[in-house]
N, C-alpha and C positions, 0 to 999 in steps of 0.2 A: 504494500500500500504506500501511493506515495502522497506529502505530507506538502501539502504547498500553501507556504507561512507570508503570510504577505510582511514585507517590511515597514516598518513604522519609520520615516524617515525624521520626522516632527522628535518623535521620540530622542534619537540618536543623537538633533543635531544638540538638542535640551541637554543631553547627557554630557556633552563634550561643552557646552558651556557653562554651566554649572561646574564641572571634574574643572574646566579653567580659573574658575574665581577659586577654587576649593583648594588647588594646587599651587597658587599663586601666593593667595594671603595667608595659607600656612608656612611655605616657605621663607615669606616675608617677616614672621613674626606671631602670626596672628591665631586664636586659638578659632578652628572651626568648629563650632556646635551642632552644627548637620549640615549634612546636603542633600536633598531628596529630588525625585522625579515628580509628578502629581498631574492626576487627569483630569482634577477640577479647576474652573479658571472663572475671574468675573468679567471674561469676554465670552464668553461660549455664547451667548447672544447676538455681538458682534459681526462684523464682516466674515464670510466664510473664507475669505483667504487668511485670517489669522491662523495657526497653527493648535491644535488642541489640544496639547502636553504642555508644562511649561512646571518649570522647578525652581527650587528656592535654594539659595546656598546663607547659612546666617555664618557671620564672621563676624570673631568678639575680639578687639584690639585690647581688651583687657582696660589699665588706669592708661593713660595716657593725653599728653598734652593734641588737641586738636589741630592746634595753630602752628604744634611745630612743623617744622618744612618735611624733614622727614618721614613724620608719621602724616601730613599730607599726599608725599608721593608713593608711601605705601597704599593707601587710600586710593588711590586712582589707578595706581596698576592694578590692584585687586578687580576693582571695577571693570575696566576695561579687559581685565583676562578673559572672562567669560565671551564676549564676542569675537576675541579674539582666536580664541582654541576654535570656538563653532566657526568662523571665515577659513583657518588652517584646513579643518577638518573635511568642509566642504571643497576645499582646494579653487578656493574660487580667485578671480583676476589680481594679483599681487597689486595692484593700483587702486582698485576699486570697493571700498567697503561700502556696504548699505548699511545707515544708519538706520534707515526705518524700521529694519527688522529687529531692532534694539534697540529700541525709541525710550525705553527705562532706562538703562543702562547708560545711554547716550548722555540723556537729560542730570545723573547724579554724576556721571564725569564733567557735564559743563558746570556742574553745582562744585564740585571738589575745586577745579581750576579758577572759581572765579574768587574763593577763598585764598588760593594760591599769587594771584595779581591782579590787579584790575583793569588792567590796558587788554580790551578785547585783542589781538593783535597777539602780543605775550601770550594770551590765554590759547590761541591756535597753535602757535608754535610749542605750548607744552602740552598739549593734544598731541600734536601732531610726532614727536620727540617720544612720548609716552607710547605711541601707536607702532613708530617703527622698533623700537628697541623691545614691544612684546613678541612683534611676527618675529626678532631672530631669536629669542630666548624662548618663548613658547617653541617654537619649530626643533629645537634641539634636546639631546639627552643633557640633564636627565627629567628636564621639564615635558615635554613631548610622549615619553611612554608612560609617565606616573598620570597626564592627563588620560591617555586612554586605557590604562586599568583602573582608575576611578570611573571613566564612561562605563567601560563594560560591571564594572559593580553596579554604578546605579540604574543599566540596562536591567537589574535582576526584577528593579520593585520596589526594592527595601528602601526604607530611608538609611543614609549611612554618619555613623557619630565621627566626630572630631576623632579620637584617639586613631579609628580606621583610618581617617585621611592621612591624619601622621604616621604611620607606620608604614601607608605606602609611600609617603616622600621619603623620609628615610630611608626605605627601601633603595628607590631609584637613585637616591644620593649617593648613597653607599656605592652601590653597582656601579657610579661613573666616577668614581673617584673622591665625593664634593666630601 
C-alpha cells in the first residue's frame, strides 16, 4: 500500500523560522522558554493566501539593560533570524527579501532600530548591516544545521522547552569546533 502524505509546506517554512529566532537568541545569550509550531491563528479569517500554521518562539533576555547597544543588537538579530533561516531555507533570490511575508517580525525590527538611532537613514543601514551579516552566519555551520534539527523537532508537534534548544546549540557548537 502506498502512502501519499501530502506536504505541509506552510508548516516547514514556520518551523525553520521559529528553529531561526530559537537558535539565534540562545546562542546570543538568551534563555528560550519555548518554541512551538500551532495551527491556531487570529487570521484564519483573513485572506486565504495567508498561511495557516504559524508558531511562537518566547525568548527571555533575562535582567538586562534595554538601552544598552549590545543587548539592542542582540534584540534584533534574534528578531530578524526567524525570516531569515525561513528566506535561507526556501533558497529564495539572495537580493530579494519579502517583507510582507513577515510583516511582524519586520515591524518589531523597525521598532528595535529606531531605539537604536533616530536618523531614518542610520536606521536602514543597520537593517540592512543586521540583514546581510545573518544570511552569512545563518547559512553556515554550526548555525545552519542546529537551525534544521530544531525544524525537524518542531516538525514533530511538540512544543519544544528552552533546555532542548540548548542542548542542540551546544551540540552543533561543539561539533564545529565553537
Amino acid at each position: 500500500m502506498d502512502w501519499d502524505w501530502e506536504s505541509d509546506e506552510d508548516e516547514t517554512y514556520t518551523a525553520y523560522h521559529e528553529a531561526g529566532h530559537a537558535v539565534v537568541g540562545c546562542a546570543l545569550g538568551a534563555q528560550i522558554d519555548h518554541v512551538m509550531l500551532s495551527q491556531a491563528s487570529v487570521y484564519d479569517d483573513l485572506e486565504d493566501d495567508l498561511p495557516r500554521r504559524f508558531g511562537d518562539c518566547l525568548v527571555n533576555w533575562g535582567r538586562v539593560d534595554p538601552n544598552h547597544p549590545w543587548q539592542q543588537q542582540r534584540e534584533l538579530l534574534t528578531i530578524l533570524a526567524g525570516p531569515i533561516a525561513e528566506w535561507l531555507y526556501r533558497e529564495e533570490d539572495a537580493d530579494e527579501i519579502d517583507v510582507t511575508s513577515w510583516h511582524l517580525d519586520w515591524q518589531q525590527a523597525e521598532q528595535c532600530v529606531r531605539t537604536m538611532h533616530a536618523q531614518p537613514e542610520r536606521q536602514r543601514r543597520i537593517l540592512g548591516d543586521a540583514i546581510s551579516r545573518l544570511k552569512r552566519l545563518i547559512a553556515e555551520p554550526p548555525v545552519w544545521p542546529a537551525v534544521a534539527a530544531l525544524a525537524d523537532e518542531l516538525s514533530i508537534g511538540d512544543p519544544i522547552d528552552g533546555e532542548r534548544v540548548a542542548e542542540i546549540v551546544r551540540f552543533w557548537w561543539r561539533r564545529s569546533g565553537f
